[in-house]
Backbone bond lengths (Angstrom), bond angles and torsions (degrees), N, CA, C in turn:
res aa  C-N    CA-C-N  psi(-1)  N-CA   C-N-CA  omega(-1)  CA-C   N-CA-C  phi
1 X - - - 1.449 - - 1.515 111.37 -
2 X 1.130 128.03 39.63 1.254 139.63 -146.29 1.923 94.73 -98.72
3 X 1.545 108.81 -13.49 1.517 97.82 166.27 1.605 113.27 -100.95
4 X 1.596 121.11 6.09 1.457 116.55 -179.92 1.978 107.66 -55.30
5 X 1.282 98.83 158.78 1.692 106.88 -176.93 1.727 96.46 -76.35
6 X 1.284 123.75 -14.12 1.902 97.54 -153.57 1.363 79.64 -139.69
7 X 1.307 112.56 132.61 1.416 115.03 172.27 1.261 106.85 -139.23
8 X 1.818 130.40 135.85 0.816 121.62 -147.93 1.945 94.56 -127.67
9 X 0.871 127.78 86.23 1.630 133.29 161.86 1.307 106.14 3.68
10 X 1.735 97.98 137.93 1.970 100.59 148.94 1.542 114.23 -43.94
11 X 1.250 109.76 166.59 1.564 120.06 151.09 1.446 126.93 -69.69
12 X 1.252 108.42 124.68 1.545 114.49 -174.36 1.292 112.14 -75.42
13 X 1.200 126.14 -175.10 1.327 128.16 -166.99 2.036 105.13 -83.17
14 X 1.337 122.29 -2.91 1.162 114.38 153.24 1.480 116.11 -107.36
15 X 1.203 138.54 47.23 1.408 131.81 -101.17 1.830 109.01 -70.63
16 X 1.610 77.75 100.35 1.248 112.14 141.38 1.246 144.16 -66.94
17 X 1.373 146.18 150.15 1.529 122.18 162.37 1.077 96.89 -114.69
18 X 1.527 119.99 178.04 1.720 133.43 169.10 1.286 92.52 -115.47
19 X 1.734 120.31 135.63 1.675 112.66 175.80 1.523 83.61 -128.68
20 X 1.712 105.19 142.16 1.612 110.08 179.09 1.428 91.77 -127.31
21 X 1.661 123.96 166.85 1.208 117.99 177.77 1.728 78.67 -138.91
22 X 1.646 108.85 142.96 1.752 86.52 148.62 1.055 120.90 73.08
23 X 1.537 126.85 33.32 1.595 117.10 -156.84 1.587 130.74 50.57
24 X 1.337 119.21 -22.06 1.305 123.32 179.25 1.408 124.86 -103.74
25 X 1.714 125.26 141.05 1.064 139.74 -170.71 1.348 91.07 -65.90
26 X 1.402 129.41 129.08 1.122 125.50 138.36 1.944 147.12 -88.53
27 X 1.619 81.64 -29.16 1.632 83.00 154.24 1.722 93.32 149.23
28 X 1.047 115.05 179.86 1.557 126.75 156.56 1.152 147.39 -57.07
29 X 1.680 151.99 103.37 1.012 131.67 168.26 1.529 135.57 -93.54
30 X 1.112 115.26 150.52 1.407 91.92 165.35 1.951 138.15 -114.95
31 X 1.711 82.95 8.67 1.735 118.74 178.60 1.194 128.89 -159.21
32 X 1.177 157.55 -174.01 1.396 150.67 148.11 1.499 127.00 -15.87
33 X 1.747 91.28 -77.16 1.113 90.75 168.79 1.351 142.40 -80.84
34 X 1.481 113.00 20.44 1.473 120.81 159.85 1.796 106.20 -79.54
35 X 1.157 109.03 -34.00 1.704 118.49 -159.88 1.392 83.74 -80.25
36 X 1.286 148.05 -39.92 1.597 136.93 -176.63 1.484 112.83 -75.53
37 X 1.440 122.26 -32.13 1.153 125.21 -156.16 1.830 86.74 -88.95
38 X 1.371 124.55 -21.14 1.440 117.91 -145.70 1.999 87.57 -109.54
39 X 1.453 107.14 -18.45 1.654 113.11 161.34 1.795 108.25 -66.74
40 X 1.576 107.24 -60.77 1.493 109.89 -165.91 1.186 94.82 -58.49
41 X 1.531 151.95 -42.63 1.080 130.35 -171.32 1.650 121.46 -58.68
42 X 1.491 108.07 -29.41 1.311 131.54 -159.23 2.086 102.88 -82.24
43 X 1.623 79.29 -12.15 1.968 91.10 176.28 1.740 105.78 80.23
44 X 1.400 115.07 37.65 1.491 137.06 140.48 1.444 102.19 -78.47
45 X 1.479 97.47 155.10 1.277 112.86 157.02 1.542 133.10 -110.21
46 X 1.294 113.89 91.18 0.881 127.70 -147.51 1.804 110.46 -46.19
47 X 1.414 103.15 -43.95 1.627 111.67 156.71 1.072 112.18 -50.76
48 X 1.223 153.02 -0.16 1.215 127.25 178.73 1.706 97.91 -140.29
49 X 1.203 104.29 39.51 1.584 87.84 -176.95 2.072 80.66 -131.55
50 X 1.966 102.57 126.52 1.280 101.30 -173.86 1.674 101.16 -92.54
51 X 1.340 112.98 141.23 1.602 116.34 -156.03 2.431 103.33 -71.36
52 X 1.323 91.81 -22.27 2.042 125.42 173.42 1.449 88.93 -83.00
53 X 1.013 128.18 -49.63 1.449 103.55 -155.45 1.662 118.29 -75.43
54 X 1.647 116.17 -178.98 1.522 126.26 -155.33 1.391 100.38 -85.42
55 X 1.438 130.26 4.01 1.149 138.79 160.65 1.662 130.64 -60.29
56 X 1.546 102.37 -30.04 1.903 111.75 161.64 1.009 95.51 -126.47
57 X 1.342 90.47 157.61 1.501 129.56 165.61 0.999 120.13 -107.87
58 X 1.647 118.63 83.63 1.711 125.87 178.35 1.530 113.51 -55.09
59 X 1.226 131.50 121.87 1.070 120.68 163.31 1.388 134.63 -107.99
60 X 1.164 146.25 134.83 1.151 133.70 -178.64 1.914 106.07 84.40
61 X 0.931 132.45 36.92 1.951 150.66 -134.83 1.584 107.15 63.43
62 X 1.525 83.89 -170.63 1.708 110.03 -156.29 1.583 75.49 -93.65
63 X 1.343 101.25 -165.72 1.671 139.34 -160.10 1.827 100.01 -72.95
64 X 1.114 103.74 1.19 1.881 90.68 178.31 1.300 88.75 -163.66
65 X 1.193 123.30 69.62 1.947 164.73 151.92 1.258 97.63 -105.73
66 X 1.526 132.38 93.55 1.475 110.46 -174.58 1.839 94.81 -138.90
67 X 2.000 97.41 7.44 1.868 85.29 179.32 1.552 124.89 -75.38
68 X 0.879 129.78 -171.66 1.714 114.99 -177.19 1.623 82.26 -109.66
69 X 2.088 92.11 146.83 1.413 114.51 -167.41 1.854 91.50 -135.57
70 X 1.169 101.29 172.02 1.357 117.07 -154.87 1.936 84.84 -110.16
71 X 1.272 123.05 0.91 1.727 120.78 173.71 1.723 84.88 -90.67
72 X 1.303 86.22 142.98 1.856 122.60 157.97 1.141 120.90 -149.49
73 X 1.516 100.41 52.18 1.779 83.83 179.11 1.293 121.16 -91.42
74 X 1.154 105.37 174.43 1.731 125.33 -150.09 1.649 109.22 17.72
């Protein structure tokens, strides 16, 4: 899925994620609802964005992967 718009990072070593939309960093999460709140800002709709669907690109697990992992990529 390497052409989806929102891609959401492994967990960092506090596990964190990195979520980018669009070429652009959008910021950090540290749960779900950081990764929705950090889309709606980005002018997603957070209602309408399904957390399964081909719209992200989970990386490192799906949407409730939230332990800290030893991946940081990019």
């Amino acid at each position: 899925m390497a052409d989806a718009p929102i891609i959401v990072y492994p967990p960092d070593a506090h596990g964190a994620r990195r979520v980018r939309a669009g070429g652009a960093i959008l910021g950090r999460a540290s749960n779900v609802n950081d990764v929705l709140s950090l889309l709606g800002d980005a002018g997603f709709d957070p209602d309408r964005i399904a957390l399964d669907g081909p719209l992200i690109d989970w990386r490192g697990g799906g949407a409730y992967a939230w332990d800290p992992g030893e991946d940081d990529e990019e």
